[in-house]
C-alpha positions in Angstrom: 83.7 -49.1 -94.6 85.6 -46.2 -93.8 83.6 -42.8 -93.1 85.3 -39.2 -93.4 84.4 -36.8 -90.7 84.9 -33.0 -91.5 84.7 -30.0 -89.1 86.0 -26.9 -90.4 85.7 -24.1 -87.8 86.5 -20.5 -87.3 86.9 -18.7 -83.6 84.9 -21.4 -81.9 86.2 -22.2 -78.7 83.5 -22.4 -76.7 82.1 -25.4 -79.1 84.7 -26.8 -81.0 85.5 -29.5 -78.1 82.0 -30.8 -77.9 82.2 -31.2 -81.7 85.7 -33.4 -81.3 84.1 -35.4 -78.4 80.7 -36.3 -80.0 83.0 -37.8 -82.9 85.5 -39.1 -81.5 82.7 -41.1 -78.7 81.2 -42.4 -81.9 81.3 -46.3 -81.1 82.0 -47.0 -84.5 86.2 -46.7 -85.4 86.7 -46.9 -88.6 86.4 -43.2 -88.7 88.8 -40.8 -90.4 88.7 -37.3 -88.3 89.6 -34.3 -90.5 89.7 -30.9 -89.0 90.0 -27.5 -91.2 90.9 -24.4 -89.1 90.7 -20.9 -90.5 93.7 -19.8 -88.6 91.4 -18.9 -85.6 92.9 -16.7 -82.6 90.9 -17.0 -80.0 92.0 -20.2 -78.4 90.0 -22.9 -80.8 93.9 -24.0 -82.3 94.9 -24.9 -79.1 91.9 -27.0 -78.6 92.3 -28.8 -81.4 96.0 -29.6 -80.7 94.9 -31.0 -77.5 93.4 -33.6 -79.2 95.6 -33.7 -82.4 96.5 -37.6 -81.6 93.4 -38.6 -82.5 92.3 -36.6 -85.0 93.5 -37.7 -88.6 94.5 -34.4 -90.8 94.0 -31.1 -89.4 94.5 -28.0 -91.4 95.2 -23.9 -89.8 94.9 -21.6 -92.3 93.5 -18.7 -94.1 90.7 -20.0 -96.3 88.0 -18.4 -98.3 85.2 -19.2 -96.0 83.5 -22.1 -94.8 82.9 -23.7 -97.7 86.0 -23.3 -99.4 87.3 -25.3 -95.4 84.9 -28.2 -96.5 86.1 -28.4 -100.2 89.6 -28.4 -98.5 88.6 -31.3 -96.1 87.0 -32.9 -99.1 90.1 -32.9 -101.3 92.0 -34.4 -98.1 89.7 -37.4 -97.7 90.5 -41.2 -98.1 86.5 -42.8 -96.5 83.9 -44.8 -98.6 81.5 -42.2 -97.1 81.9 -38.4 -96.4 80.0 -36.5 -93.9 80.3 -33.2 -91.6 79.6 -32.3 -88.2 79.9 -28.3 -87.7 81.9 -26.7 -85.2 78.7 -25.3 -83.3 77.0 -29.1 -83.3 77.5 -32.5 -82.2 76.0 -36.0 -83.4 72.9 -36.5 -81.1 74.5 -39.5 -79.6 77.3 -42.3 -80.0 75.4 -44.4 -82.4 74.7 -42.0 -85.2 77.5 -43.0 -87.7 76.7 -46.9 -86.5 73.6 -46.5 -87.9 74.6 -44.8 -91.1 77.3 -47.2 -91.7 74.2 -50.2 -91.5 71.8 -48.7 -93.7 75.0 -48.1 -96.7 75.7 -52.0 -95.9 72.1 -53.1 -96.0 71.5 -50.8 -99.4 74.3 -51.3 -101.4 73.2 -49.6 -104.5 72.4 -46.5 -102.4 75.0 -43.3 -102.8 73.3 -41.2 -99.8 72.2 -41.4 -96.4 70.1 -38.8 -94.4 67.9 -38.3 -91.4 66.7 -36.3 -88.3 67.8 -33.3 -86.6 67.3 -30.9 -83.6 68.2 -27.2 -83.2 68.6 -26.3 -79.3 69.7 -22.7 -77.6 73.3 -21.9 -77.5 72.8 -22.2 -73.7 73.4 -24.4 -71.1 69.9 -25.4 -71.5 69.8 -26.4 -74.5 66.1 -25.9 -75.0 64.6 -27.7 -78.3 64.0 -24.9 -80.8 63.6 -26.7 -84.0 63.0 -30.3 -84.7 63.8 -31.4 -88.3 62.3 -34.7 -89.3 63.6 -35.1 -92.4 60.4 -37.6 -94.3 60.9 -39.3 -97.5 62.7 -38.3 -100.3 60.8 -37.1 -103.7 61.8 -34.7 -106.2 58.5 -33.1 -105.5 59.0 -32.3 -102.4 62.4 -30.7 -103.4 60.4 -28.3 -106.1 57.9 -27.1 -102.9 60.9 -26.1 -100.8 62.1 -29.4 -99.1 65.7 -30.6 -98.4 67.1 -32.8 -96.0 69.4 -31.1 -92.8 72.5 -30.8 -94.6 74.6 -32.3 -91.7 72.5 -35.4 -91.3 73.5 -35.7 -95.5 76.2 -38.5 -96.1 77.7 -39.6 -99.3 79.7 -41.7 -101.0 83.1 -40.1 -102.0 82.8 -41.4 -105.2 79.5 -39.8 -106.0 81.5 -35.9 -105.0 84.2 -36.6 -107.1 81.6 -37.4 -109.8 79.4 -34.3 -109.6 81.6 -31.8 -107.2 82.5 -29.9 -104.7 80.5 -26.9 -102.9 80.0 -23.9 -105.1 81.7 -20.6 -104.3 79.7 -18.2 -106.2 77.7 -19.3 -103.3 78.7 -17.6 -100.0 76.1 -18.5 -96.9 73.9 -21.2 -98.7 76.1 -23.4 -101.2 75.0 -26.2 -99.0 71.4 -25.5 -100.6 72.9 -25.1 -104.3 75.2 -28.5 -103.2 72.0 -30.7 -101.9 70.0 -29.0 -105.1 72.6 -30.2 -107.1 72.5 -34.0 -106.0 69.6 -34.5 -105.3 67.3 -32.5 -107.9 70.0 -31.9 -110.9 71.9 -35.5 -110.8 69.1 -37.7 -109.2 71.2 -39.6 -106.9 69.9 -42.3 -105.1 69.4 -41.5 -101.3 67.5 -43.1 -98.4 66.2 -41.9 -94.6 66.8 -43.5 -91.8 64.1 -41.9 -89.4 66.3 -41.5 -86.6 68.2 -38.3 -84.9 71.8 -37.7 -86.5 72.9 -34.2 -85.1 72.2 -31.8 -82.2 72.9 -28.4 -83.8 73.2 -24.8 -82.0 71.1 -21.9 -82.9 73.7 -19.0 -83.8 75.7 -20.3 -86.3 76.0 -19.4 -89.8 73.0 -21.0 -91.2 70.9 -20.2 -88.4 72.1 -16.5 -87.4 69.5 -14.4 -87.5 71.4 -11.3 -88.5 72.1 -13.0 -92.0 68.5 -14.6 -92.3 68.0 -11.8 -95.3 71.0 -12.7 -96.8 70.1 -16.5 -97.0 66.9 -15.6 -98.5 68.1 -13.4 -101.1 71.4 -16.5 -102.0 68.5 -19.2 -101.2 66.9 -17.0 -104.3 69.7 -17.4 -106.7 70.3 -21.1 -106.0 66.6 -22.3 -106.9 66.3 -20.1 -110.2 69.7 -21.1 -111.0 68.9 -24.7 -110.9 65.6 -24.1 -112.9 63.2 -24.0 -110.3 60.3 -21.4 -109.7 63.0 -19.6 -107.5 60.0 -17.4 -105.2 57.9 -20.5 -104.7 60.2 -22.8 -103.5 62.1 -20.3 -101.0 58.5 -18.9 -99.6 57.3 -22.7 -99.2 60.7 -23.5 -97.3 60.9 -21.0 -95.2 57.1 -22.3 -94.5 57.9 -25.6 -93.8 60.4 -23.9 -91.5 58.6 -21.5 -89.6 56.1 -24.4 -88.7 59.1 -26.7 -87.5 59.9 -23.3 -85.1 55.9 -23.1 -83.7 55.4 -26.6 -83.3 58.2 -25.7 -80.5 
């Protein structure tokens, strides 16, 4: 089973090689490596190229934002399974994709894998900030604000080119309209593996806190435009998530 690894990345050179390390230590191989570059100029190109042998595509260019980068990467990819790994994060150690690869082999009827996640400082630190267990799947839980960590989410690539790529109408939280999509609109069938996946920085896009308003107000939109009582289920997850941020 092959498995597609994207990274698209902007301006991040003081990340961007721990991302390409934690994938390419992954002690499982058959992994294809795609990288999607917004034409960055502060050094993160040259970063990449150091590495270029062993990544499989890489893309620098202008793009319409991130998620037009992962529909991009998408497009480009030839794996059974697609997943990402932002430029800010890193898989939480070399046996993640080993143990999504088992659970896809031991289900085969299964379309989606998720599981656990941590959010640490962008420091040296690396303090625990967040912990994100992801729990059990139910359609329930989706209407009263859960969903699993988007980067711990891997699917099988014919699944997205069944039901499609991230929406750009959506700007900072298509990833929410994406997972809402899948999981709540089309009912795929997805199973947890309750173990830790990714290691992600506080300070990226989804977690910066300059733009929390904006998410809110997008995170809005999504839920009433998938049919769901929009204020409920955006109060109840940021809930969920303001208790993830005390219990640390």
């Amino acid at each position: 089973m092959k498995i597609t690894i994207i990274t698209v990345c902007y301006n991040r050179k003081n990340t961007i090689e721990k991302a390409i390390k934690s994938v390419l230590e992954q002690d499982y191989h058959d992994i294809e490596y795609i990288i999607i570059d917004g034409n960055s100029t502060d050094g993160t190109k040259e970063i990449i190229e150091s590495y270029r042998d062993r990544i499989s595509q890489y893309i620098s260019e202008p793009d319409k934002g991130m998620y037009d980068a992962i529909n991009k990467g998408i497009k480009l990819a030839t794996g059974d399974v697609i997943g990402l790994i932002h430029s800010d994060d890193e898989f939480y150690d070399t046996k993640a994709i080993s143990r999504i690869v088992a659970r896809f082999d031991f289900y085969k009827n299964i379309e989606g894998v998720y599981g656990n996640g941590i959010y640490v400082s962008n420091d040296t630190e690396e303090r625990l900030i967040r912990n994100r267990i992801g729990g059990i799947f139910s359609l329930n839980k989706i209407k009263e604000g859960w969903l699993p960590l988007h980067p711990t989410v891997y699917l099988k690539k014919t699944i997205i080119d069944k039901y499609g790529l991230y929406n750009l109408d959506f700007k900072i939280a298509s990833d929410t309209e994406f997972l809402l999509r899948y999981l709540y609109k089309y009912k795929i069938k997805m199973t947890y593996i309750n173990s830790y996946i990714v290691k992600m920085r506080m300070g990226g896009m989804s977690t910066n806190a300059k733009r929390a308003f904006e998410v809110l107000y997008e995170d809005y939109k999504i839920y009433k435009y998938h049919g769901l009582t929009a204020f409920q289920a955006v109060f109840l997850k940021k809930t969920i998530a303001l208790r993830q941020y005390l219990a640390h």
